[in-house]
N, C-alpha and C positions, 0 to 999 in steps of 0.2 A: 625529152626535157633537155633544155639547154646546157652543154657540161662548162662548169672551169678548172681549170688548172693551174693549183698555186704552188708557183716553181719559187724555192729561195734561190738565191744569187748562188752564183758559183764561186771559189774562194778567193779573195780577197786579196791582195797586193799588202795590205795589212790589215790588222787586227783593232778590235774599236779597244783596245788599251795603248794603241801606238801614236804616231805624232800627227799624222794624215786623217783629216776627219772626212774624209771623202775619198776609199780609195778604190780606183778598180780594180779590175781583175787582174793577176798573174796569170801565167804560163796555165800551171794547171787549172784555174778559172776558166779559161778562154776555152782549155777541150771541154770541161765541164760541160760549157755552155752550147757549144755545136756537139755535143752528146745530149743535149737535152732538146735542142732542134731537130738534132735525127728521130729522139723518140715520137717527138709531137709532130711528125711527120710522116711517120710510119704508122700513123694513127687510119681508120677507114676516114675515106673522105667525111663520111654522116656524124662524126665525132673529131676529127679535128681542127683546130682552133680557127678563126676568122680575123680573129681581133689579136693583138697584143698590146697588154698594158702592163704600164712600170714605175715603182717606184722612183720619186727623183734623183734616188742616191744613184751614183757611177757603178758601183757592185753590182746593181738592180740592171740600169741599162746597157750596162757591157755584155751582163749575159741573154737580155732580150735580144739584141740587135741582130743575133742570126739567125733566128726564129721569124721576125721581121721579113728579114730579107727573101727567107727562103718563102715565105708565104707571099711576098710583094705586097706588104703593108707597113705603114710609120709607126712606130711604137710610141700612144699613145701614154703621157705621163700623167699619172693619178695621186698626189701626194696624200690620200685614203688607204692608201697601199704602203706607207711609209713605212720607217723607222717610229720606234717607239719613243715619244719628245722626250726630252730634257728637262729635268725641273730647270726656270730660269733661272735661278737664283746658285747654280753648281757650276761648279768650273772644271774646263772640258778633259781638264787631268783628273776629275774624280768621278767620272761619269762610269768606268770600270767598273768601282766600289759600289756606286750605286746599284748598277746592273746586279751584280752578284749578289747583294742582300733582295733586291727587288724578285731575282730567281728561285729566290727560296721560299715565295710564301704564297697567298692567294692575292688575284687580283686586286680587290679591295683596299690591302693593307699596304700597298704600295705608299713610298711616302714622296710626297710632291706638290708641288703648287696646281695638279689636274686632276679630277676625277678617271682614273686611269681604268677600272672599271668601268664607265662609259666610252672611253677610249676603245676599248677591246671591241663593245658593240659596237661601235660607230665603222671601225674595220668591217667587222661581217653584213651592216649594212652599205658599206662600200660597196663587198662582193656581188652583193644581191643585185643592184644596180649594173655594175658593171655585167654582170653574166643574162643580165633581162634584153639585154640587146643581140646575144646569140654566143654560141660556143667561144671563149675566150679563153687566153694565158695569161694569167696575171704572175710576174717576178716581183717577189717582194723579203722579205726579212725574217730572221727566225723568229723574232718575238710578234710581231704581227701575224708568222702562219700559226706560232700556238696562241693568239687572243682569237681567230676563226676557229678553230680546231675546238678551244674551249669552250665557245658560244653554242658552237653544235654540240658538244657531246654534253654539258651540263658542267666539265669539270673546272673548280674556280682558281687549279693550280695555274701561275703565272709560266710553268713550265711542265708541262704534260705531257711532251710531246717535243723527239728529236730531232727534228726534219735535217738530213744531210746537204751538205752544198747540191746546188740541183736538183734534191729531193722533190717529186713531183703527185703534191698531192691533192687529190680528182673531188669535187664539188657538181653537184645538179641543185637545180632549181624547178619549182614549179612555179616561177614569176613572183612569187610574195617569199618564200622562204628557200635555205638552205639546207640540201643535206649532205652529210660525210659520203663519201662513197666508199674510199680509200685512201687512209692515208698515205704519205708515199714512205722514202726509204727513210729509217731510222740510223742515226750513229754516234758516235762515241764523239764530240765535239766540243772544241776547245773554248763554247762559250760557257760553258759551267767553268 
């Protein structure tokens, strides 16, 4: 069965409470990121990746890009894989606040101008697509790997799940659905 691996970004140049709404990667982001290339390459050839795909945000693609390279393929941008939208209507200095009440409760009760629990399924239908074409990396965001995480395991917390910068964590498909395999590394992280 065809595996995925959904890597979140590695850490960030700044933080989504700061002034940079797009920021890449620091120093320690970048080893992050060629520490998460060396794994997915030390992978058996019959399990690692072919493809890599990336969120449009710069966090997303800084840490693909050497995954990419070392496989000799273009990293392919999916904004399925995104960041979790913004109500339109909130201004990009409260988007913080938002997050922190939105982490505290179930999908559902998210408040917003989106049905945000379809949001979540529409990610893990992402995946499924993306992984029906053969073993792939997908780099994407903490709140998009716990709306996958959540799809699969049943759980409707908006935060279930701590996946650490580069946290890499393993998906199969049998072409219609998705299942957990492992999640990857848990940690103590500054988005709570």
């Amino acid at each position: 069965m065809p595996r995925l691996y959904l890597i979140r970004h590695g850490k960030p140049a700044a933080t989504w409470g700061g002034h940079d709404d797009d920021p890449g990667l620091d120093e320690t982001g970048q080893a992050q990121a060629e520490a998460a290339r060396d794994f997915l390459m030390a992978l058996p050839a019959d399990e690692r990746p072919s493809r890599v795909v990336s969120s449009p945000l710069a966090r997303c693609r800084e840490t693909a890009e050497p995954t990419a390279r070392a496989l000799g393929v273009e990293v392919e941008i999916d904004p399925g894989v995104g960041e979790i939208p913004t109500p339109a209507n909130l201004a990009a200095a409260d988007r913080g606040a938002w997050l922190k009440e939105a982490f505290q409760g179930a999908w559902a009760d998210i408040q917003g101008d989106l049905d945000y629990d379809a949001w979540r399924r529409d990610v893990a239908g992402a995946l499924v697509a993306l992984v029906a074409r053969g073993d792939t990396a997908v780099f994407s965001h903490f709140v998009a790997i716990n709306a996958a995480v959540s799809c699969l395991t049943g759980d409707d917390r908006v935060v279930g799940f701590r996946p650490d910068h580069t946290s890499i964590t393993v998906l199969q498909s049998d072409g219609k659905t998705l299942t957990l395999v492992e999640k990857g590394r848990e940690a103590s992280t500054s988005v709570l």
